[in-house]
C-alpha positions as CSV (number, residue, x, y, z in Angstrom):
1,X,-0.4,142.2,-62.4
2,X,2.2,139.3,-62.8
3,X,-0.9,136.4,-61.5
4,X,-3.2,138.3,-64.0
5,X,-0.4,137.5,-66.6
6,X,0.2,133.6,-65.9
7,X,3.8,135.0,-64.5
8,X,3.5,133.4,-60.8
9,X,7.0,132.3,-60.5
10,X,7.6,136.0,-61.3
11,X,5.2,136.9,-58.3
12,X,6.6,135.0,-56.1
13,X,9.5,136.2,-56.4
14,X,8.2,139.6,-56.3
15,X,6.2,138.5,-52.9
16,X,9.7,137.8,-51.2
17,X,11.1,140.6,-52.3
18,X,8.6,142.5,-50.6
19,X,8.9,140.4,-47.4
20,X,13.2,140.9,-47.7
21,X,12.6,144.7,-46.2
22,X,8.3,144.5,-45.1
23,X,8.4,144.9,-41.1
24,X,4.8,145.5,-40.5
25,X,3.4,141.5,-39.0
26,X,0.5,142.0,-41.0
27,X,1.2,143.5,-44.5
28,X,3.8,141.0,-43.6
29,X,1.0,138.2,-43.3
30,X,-0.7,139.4,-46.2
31,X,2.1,139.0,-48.7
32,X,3.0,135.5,-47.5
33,X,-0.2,134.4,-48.1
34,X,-0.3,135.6,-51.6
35,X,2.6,133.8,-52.3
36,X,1.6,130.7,-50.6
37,X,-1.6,130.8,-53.2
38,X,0.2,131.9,-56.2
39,X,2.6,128.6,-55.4
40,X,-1.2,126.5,-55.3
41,X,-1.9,128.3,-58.5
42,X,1.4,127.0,-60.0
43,X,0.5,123.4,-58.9
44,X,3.6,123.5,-56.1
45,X,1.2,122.3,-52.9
46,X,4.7,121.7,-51.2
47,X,6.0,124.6,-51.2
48,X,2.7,126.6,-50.6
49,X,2.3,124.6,-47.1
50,X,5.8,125.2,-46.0
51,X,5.1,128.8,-46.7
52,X,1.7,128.5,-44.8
53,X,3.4,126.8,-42.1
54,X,5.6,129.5,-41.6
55,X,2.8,132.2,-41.5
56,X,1.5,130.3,-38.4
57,X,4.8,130.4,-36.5
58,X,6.0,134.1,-37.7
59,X,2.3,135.9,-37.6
60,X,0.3,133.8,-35.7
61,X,-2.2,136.7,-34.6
62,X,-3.2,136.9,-38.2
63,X,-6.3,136.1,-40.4
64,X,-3.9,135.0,-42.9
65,X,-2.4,132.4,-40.0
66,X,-6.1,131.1,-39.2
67,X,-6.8,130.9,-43.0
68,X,-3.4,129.0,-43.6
69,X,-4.2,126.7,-40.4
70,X,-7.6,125.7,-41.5
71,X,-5.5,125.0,-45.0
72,X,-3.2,122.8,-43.3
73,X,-5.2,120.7,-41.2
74,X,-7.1,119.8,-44.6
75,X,-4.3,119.0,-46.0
76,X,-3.4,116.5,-43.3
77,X,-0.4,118.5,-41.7
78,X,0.2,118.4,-38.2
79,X,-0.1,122.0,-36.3
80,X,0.7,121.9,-32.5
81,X,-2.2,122.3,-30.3
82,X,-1.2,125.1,-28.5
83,X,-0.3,127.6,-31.5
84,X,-3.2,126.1,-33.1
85,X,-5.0,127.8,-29.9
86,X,-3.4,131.0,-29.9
87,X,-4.2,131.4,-33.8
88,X,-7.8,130.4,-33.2
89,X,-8.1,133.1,-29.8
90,X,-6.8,135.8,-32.0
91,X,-9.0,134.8,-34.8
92,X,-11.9,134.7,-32.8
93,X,-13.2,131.3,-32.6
94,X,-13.3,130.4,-28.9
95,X,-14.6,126.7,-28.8
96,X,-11.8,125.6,-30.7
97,X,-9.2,127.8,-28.6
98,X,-10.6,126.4,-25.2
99,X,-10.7,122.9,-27.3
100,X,-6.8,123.1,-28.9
101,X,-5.6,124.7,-25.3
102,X,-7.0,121.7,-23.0
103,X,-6.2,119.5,-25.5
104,X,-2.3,120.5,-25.4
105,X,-2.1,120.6,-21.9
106,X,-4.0,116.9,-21.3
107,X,-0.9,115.7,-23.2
108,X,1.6,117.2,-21.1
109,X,3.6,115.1,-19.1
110,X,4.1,117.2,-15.7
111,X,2.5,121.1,-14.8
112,X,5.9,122.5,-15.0
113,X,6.1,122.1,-18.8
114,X,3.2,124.2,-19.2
115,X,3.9,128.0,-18.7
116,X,1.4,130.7,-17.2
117,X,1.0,132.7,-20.5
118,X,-0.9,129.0,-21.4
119,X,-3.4,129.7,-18.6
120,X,-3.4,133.1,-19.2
121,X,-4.5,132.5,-22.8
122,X,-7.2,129.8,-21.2
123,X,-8.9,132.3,-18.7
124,X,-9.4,135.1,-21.8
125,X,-11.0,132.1,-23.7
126,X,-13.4,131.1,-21.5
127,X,-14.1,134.2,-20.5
128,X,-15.2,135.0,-24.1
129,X,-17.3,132.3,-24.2
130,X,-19.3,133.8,-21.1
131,X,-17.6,130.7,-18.5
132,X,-16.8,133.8,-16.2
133,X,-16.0,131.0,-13.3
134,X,-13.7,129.2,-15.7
135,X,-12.0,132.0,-16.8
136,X,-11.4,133.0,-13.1
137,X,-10.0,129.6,-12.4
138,X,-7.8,129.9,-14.8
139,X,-6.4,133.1,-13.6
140,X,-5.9,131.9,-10.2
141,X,-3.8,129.1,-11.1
142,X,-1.8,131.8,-12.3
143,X,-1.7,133.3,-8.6
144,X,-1.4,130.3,-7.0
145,X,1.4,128.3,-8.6
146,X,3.8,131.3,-10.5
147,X,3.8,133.7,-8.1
148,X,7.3,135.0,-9.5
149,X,6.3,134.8,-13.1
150,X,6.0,138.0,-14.8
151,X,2.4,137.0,-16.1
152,X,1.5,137.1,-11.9
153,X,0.3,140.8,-11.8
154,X,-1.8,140.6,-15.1
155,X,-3.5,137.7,-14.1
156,X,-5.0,139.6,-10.7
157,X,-6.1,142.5,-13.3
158,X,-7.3,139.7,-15.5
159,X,-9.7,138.5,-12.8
160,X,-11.3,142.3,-12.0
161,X,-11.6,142.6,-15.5
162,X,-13.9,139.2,-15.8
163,X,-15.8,140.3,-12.7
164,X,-16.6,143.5,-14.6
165,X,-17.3,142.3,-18.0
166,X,-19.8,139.8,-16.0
167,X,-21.5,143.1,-15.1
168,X,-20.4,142.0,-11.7
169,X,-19.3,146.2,-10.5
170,X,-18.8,145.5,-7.1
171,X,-17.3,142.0,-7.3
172,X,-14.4,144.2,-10.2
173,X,-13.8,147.0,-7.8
174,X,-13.6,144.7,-4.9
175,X,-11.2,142.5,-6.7
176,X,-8.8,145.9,-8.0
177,X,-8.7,147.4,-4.6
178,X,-7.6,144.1,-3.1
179,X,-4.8,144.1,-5.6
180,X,-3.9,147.5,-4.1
181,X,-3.7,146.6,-0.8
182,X,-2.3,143.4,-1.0
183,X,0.1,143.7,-3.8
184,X,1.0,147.3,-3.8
185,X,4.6,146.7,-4.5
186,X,3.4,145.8,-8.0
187,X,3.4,147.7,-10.8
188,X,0.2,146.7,-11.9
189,X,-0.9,148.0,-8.6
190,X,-1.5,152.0,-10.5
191,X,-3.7,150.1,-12.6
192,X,-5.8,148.6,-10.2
193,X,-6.7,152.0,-8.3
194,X,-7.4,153.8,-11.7
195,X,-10.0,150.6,-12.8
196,X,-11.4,150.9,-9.4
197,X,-11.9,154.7,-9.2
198,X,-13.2,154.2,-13.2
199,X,-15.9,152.5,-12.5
200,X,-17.2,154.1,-9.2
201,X,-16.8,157.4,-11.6
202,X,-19.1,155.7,-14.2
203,X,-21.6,154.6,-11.9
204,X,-22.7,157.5,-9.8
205,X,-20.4,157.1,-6.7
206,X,-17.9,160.0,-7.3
207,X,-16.9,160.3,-4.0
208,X,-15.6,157.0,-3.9
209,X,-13.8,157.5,-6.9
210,X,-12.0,160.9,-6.0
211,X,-11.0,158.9,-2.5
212,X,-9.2,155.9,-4.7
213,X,-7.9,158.3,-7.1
214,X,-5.9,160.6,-4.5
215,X,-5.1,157.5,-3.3
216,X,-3.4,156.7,-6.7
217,X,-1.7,160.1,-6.9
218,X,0.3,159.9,-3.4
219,X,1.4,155.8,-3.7
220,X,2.2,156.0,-7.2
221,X,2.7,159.5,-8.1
222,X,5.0,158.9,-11.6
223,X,2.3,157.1,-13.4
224,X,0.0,157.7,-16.3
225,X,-2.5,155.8,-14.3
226,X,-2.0,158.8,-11.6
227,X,-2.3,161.4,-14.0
228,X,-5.3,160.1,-15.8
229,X,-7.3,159.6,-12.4
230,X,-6.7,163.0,-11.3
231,X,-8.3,163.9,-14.7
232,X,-11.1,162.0,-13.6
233,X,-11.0,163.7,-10.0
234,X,-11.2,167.2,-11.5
235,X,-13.8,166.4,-14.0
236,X,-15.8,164.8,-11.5
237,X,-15.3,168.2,-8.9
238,X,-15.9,170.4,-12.2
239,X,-19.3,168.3,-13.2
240,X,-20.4,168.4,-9.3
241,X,-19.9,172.5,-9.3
242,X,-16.5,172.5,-6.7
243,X,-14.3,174.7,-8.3
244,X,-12.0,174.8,-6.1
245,X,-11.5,171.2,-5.8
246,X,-11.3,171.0,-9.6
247,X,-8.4,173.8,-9.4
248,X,-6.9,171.4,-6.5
249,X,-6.8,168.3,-9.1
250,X,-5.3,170.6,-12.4
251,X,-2.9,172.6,-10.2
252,X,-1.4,169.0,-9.3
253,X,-1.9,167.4,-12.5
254,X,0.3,170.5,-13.8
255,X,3.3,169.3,-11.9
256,X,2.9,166.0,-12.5
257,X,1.8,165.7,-15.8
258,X,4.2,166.6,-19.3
259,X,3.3,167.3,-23.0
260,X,-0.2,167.3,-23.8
261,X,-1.4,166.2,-20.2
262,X,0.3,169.4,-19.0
263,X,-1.3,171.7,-21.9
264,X,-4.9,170.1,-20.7
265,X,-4.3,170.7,-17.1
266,X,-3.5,174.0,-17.3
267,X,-5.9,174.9,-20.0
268,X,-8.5,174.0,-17.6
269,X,-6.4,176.1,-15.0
270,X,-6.8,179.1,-17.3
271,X,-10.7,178.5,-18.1
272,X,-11.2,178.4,-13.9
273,X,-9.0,181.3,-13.7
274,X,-11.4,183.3,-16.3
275,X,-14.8,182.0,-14.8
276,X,-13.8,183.5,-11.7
277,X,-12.3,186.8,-13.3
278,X,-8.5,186.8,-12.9
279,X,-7.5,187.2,-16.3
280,X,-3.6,188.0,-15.5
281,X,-4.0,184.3,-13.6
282,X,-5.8,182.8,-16.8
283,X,-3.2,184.4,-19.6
284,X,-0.5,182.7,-17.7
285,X,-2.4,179.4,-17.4
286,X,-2.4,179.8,-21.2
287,X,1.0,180.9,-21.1
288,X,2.2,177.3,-19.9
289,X,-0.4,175.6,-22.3
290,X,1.5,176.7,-25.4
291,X,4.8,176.2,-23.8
292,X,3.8,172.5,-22.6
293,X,2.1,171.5,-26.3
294,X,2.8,173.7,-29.2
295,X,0.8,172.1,-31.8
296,X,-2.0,170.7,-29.4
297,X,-5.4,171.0,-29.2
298,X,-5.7,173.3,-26.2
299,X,-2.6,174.9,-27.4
300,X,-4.6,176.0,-30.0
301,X,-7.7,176.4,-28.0
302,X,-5.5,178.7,-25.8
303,X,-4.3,181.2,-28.5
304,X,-7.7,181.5,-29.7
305,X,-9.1,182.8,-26.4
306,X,-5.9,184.9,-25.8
307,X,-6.5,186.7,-29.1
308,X,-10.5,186.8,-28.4
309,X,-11.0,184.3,-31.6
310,X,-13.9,182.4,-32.1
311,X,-13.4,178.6,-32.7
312,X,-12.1,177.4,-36.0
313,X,-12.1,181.3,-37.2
314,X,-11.6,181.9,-40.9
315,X,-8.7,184.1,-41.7
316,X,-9.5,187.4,-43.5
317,X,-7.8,185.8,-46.6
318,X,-5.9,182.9,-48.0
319,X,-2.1,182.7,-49.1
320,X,-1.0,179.7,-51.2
321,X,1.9,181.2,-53.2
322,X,5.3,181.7,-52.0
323,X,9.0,182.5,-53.3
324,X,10.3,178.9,-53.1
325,X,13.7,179.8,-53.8
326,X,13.7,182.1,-51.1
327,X,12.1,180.2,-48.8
328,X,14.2,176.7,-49.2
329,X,17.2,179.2,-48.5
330,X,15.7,179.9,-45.1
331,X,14.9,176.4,-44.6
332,X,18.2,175.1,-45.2
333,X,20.2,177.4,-43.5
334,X,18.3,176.6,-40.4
335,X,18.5,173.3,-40.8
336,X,22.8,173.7,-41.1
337,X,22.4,176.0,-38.0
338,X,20.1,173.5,-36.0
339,X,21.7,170.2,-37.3
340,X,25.1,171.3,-37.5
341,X,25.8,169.8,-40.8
342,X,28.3,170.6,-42.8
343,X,27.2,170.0,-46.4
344,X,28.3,172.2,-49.2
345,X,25.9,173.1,-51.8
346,X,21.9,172.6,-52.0
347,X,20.8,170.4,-49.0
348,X,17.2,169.3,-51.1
349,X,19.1,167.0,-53.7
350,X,18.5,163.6,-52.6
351,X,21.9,161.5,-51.7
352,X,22.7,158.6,-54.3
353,X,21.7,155.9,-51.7
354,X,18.0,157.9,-50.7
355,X,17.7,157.8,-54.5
356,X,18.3,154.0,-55.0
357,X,16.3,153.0,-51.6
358,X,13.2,154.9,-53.1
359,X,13.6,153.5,-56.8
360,X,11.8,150.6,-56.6
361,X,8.7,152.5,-55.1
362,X,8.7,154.3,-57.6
363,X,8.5,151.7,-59.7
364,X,5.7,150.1,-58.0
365,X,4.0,153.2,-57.4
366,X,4.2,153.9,-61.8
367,X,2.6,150.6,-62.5
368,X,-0.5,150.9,-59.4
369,X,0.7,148.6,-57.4
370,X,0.2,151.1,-54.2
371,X,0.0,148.5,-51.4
372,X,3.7,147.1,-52.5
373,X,5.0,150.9,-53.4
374,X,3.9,152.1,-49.9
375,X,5.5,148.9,-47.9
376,X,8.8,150.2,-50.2
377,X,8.4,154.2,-49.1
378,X,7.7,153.6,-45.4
379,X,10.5,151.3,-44.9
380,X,13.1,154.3,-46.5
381,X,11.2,156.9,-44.6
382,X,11.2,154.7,-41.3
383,X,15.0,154.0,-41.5
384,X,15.8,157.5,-41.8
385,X,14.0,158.8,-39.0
386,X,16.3,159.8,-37.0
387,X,18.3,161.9,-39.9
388,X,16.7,164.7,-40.5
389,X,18.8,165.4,-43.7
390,X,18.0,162.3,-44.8
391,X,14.2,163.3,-43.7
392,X,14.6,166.4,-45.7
393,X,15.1,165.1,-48.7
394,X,12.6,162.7,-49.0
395,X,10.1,165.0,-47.7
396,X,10.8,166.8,-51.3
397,X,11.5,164.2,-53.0
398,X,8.2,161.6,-52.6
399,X,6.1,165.1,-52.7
400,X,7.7,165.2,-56.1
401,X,6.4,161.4,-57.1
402,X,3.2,162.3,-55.6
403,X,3.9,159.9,-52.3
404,X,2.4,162.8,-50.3
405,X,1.2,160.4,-47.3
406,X,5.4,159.9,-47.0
407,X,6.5,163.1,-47.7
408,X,4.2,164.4,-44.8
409,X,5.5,161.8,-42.3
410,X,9.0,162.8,-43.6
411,X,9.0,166.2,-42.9
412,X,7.2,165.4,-39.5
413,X,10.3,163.7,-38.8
414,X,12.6,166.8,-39.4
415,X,10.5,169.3,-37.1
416,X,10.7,166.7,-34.5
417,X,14.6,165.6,-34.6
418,X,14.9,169.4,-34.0
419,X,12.4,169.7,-31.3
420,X,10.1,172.4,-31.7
421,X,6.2,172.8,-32.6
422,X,5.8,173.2,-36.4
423,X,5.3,176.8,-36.4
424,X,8.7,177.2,-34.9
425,X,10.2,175.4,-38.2
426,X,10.6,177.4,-41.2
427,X,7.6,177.6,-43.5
428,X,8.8,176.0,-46.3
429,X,9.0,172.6,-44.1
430,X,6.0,173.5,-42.1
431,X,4.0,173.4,-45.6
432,X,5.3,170.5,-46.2
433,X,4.0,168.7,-42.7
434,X,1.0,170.5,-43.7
435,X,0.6,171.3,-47.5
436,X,-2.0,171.8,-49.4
437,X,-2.5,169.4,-52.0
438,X,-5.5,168.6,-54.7
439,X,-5.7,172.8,-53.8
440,X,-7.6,173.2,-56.8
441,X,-9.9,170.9,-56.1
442,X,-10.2,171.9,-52.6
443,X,-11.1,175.5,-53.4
444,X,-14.0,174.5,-56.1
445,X,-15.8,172.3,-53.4
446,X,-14.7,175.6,-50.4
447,X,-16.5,177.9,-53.2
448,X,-19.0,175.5,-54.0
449,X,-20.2,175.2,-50.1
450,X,-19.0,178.7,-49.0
451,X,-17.0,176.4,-46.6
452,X,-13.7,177.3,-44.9
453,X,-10.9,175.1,-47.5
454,X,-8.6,175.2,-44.6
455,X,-10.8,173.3,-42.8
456,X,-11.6,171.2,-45.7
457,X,-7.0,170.7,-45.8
458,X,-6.9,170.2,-42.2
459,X,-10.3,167.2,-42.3
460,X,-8.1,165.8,-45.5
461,X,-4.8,165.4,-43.5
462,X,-6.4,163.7,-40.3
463,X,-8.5,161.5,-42.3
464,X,-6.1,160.0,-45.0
465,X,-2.7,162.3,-44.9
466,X,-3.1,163.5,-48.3
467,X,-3.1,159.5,-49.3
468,X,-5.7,159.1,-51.8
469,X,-5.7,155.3,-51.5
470,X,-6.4,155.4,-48.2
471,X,-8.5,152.7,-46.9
472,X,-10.1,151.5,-43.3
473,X,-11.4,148.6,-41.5
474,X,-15.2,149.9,-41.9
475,X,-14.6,150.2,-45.7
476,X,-13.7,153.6,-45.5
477,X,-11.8,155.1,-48.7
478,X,-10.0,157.7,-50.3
479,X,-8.8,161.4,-48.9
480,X,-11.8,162.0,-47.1
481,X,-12.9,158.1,-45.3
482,X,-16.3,158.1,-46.4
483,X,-18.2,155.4,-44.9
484,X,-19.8,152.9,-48.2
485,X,-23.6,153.5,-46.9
486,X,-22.9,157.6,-46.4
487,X,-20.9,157.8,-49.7
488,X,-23.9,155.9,-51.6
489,X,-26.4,158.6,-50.3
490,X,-23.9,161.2,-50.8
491,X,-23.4,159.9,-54.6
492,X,-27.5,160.1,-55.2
493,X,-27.7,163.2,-53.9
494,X,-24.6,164.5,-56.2
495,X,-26.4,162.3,-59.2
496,X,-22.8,160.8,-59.6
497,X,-23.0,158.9,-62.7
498,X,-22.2,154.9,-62.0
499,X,-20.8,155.5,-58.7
500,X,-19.0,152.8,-57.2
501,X,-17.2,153.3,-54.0
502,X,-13.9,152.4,-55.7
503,X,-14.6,155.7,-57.4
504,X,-13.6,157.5,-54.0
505,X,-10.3,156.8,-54.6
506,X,-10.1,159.6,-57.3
507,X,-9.1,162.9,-55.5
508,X,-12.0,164.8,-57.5
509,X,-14.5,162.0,-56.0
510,X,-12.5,162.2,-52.7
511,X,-13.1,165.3,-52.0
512,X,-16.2,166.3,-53.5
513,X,-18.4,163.7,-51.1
514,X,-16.3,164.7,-48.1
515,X,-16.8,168.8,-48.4
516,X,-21.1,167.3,-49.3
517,X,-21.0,165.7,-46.0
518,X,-19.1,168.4,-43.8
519,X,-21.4,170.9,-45.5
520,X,-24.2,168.8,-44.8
521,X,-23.4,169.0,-41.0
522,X,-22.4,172.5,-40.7
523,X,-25.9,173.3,-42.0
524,X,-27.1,170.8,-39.6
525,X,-25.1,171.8,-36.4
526,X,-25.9,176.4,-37.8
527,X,-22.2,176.5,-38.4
528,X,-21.0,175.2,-35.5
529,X,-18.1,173.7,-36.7
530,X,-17.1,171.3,-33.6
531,X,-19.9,169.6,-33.6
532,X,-20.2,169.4,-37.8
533,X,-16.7,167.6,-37.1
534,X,-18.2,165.8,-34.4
535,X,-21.4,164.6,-36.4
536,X,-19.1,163.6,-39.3
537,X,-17.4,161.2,-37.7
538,X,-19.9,159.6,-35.3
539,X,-22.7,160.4,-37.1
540,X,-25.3,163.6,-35.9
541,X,-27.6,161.9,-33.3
542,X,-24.4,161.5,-30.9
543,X,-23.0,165.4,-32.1
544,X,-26.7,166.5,-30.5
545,X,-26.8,164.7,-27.6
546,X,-23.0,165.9,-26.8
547,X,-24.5,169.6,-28.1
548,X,-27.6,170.0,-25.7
549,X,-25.4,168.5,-22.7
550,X,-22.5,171.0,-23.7
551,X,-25.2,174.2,-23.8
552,X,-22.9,175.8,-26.4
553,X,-20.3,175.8,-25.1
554,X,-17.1,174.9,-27.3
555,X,-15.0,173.3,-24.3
556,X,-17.7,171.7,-22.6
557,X,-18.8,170.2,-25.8
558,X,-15.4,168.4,-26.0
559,X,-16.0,167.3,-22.4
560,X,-19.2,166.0,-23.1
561,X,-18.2,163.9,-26.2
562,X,-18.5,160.1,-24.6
563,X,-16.2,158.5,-27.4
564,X,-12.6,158.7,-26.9
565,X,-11.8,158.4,-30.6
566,X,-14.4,161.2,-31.3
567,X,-12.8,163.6,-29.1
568,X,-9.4,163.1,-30.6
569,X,-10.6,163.6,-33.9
570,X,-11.9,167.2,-33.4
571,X,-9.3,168.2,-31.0
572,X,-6.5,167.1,-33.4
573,X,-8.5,169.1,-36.6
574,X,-9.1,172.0,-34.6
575,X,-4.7,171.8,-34.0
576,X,-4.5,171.2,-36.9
577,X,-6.7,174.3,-38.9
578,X,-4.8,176.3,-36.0
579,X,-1.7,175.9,-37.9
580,X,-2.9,175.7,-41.5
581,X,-4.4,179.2,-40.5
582,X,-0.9,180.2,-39.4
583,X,1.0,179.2,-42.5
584,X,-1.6,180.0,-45.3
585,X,-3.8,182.8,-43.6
586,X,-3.6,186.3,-44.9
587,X,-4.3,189.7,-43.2
């Protein structure tokens, strides 16, 4: 607003006022920039390449650090080879890394001024450029000469990894197991064995893996390398038809395992338990699933088949008024009784200082100017993380600015300073973890589609966290992330006039193309809701392949979802309608 207005100085200062409290390296990046150009723009080249400089030395991962490098260099300043390496590796742009890097070290006077991260960087650069015997050099000059150096252990894994992205399987397993048996001491060591056992796993040779695994569970027993090959072990037993090896692997997993490993484990526990028909066995494997992750996936997954509910039921009815007053009362006398504080009077009124730390958010957030107003709001809510009265009452207070993304993660931070799964909160700070805002709008599209609006709530908070402004690497925008080539289809079948995909940062937009598309796939998928979640976010021809392999099947549909990211977005949605059902479903 200030460049648009011929007010640079103005933005500039604005810009380091920003920077002054911005912790994130690169929103940090992105506002240096901004005023390095608005300093061109004011005719001050000086000052804009000392403030370009000093992007390459503070962010030098950046685009904004290769941007301001490539600046420099035309402008005839000096940039030192080797962070003019590192900026170009993280950029990308490999011949001039492998160029800048050799060229630093050629003018280095004796090998003990240049450190193993150097040849670290080197081997990773080559090995981008496909020079797979250059980038294993590299490495081994790691090995060779800094055997103490702390680098030492990732440069062995760095040389398995080359083998295999040189589709070179046996050469990578060969070169992990050797860092087991020779190096075992190492802590890099767990890592090996589960990259070994991975990739028999993925190429047919089970066996093998389930040998190297168990191997992984008894020399390093305390690791999440352990835990996540004995995952592997038990799906490759399950897959294979041995039960009762698969039992062995989750039965071990359940001692060694915590949180949400432990839920999974025993989830599986519970589903062997009821395919072989001991059901007290299988409600106590359940039992320990809620108690290890109460607002998980399988904890939910686990309630459901204890109360014989199908997947992502509908409740009989919805609930979305409540007495406040009465309910704030509740909330705050727990939170005396849990938090042992002391405060007289109404515990929701923001203190003075919350007040003044969220003022000039406000501010920014008034005028538009989101980016800088959410930069403001996450540093106050980050700072008072670990004060759940503080937490409190900005929970209430940016829900009452319309800073819902904040408020969520505020109140987030109150249920978890006391410990317990949501549900085990009071309601009135439940809702506000999970609330249910643009309701209006929510329950014309649910109407509209005859489509569950909790599930619509529960798609909004995983995609954007109520944050309408919301935007993602593959152009993704507003509350529900619609993809630019979906949302343009989407927008012709709705006959929305003029759409441009700025449009979807307007709730009523927001929301309307995401409950077309997950209506769109429930029709697709007869209702089946996992894979309609599924097919929305990695699109329908992967959601039937992961269907016909599943047969049906709700939990072996999750198994059979081959994208990490995928499976993590249903499970958390299915957790999360699981608890919006909880604290909004009637009868």
């Amino acid at each position: 607003v200030l460049i648009s207005a011929g007010r640079r100085a103005e933005a500039v200062a604005q810009y380091d006022a920003i920077l002054a409290v911005a912790q994130n390296a690169a929103y940090r990046a992105d506002i240096a920039m901004r005023a390095a150009r608005a300093l061109f723009d004011a005719g001050d080249t000086a000052g804009a390449l000392t403030r370009m400089a000093a992007i390459l030395q503070e962010t030098p991962e950046t685009p904004q650090a290769y941007e301001a490098m490539q600046i420099l260099r035309q402008n005839a300043q000096p940039v030192d080879e080797y962070l003019r390496g590192r900026i170009a590796f993280a950029y990308g742009d490999y011949p001039t890394a492998v160029d800048a890097l050799n060229r630093w070290a050629a003018s280095r006077s004796s090998v003990g001024e240049i450190p193993a991260a150097f040849h670290l960087l080197l081997g990773q650069a080559y090995r981008a450029l496909g020079n797979t015997e250059a980038a294993v050099t590299a490495f081994q000059t790691i090995v060779e000469t800094y055997k103490t150096d702390p680098l030492f252990g990732a440069a062995l894994l760095e040389q398995g990894r080359t083998r295999f992205l040189a589709d070179d399987i046996p050469g990578a397993i060969g070169a992990y197991v050797s860092i087991a048996d020779t190096y075992g001491y190492l802590p890099e060591a767990a890592e090996a064995l589960w990259r070994a056992g991975y990739l028999y796993s993925t190429n047919d040779q089970p066996d093998e893996a389930n040998v190297l695994f168990e191997r992984l569970a008894d020399a390093h027993p305390n690791t999440q390398q352990a835990v996540d090959g004995l995952f592997l072990a038990a799906t490759n037993a399950y897959r294979r038809g041995n039960m009762t090896a698969a039992e062995h692997y989750y039965a071990e997993l359940g001692v060694k395992a915590a949180g949400d490993d432990r839920a999974t484990a025993y989830f599986w526990l519970g589903r062997l338990a009821l395919q072989r028909g001991d059901s007290p066995a299988a409600g106590q494997a359940f039992g320990q699933v809620i108690a290890a992750a109460p607002d998980s996936f399988f904890a939910a997954r686990a309630r459901d088949i204890i109360d014989g509910r199908a997947a992502f039921a509908r409740p009989a009815g919805l609930q979305f008024s409540f007495d406040d007053a009465a309910q704030i009362a509740e909330a705050e006398s727990w939170l005396r009784t849990t938090f042992n504080l002391t405060q007289e009077g109404a515990l929701w009124q923001p203190a003075p200082e919350l007040i003044a730390a969220t003022q000039r958010g406000a501010e920014l957030w008034a005028v538009g100017a989101i980016d800088e107003a959410a930069a403001e709001f996450n540093g106050v809510v980050e700072a008072n993380r670990e004060n759940p009265l503080a937490s409190y009452q900005l929970a209430i207070h940016l829900r009452g600015i319309g800073a819902y993304y904040y408020s969520v993660l505020a109140a987030s931070y109150v249920i978890r300073a006391a410990n317990v799964g949501t549900l085990a909160a009071p309601p009135f700070i439940a809702r506000m973890r999970y609330p249910a805002y643009y309701l209006d709008l929510v329950l014309r599209e649910a109407e509209r589609y005859e489509v569950d609006p909790l599930l619509i709530l529960s798609l909004i908070r995983h995609e954007s966290l109520f944050n309408t402004f919301a935007t993602a690497a593959a152009g993704e925008k507003g509350l529900t992330q619609v993809v630019p080539g979906t949302a343009q289809y989407i927008a012709e079948q709705l006959r929305f006039p003029d759409y441009q995909h700025s449009d979807l940062f307007s709730p009523y937009a927001g929301i309307a193309f995401g409950a077309f598309y997950l209506n769109e796939q429930l029709d697709r998928f007869d209702q089946n809701t996992t894979a309609a979640l599924a097919g929305y976010n990695a699109g329908p021809g992967r959601a039937i392949e992961w269907l016909e392999v599943s047969g049906g099947d709700p939990d072996q549909f999750m198994t059979a979802i081959s994208i990490d990211s995928t499976r993590t977005y249903v499970e958390r949605i299915y957790g999360y309608h699981a608890i919006y059902r909880a604290l909004y479903g009637a009868g």
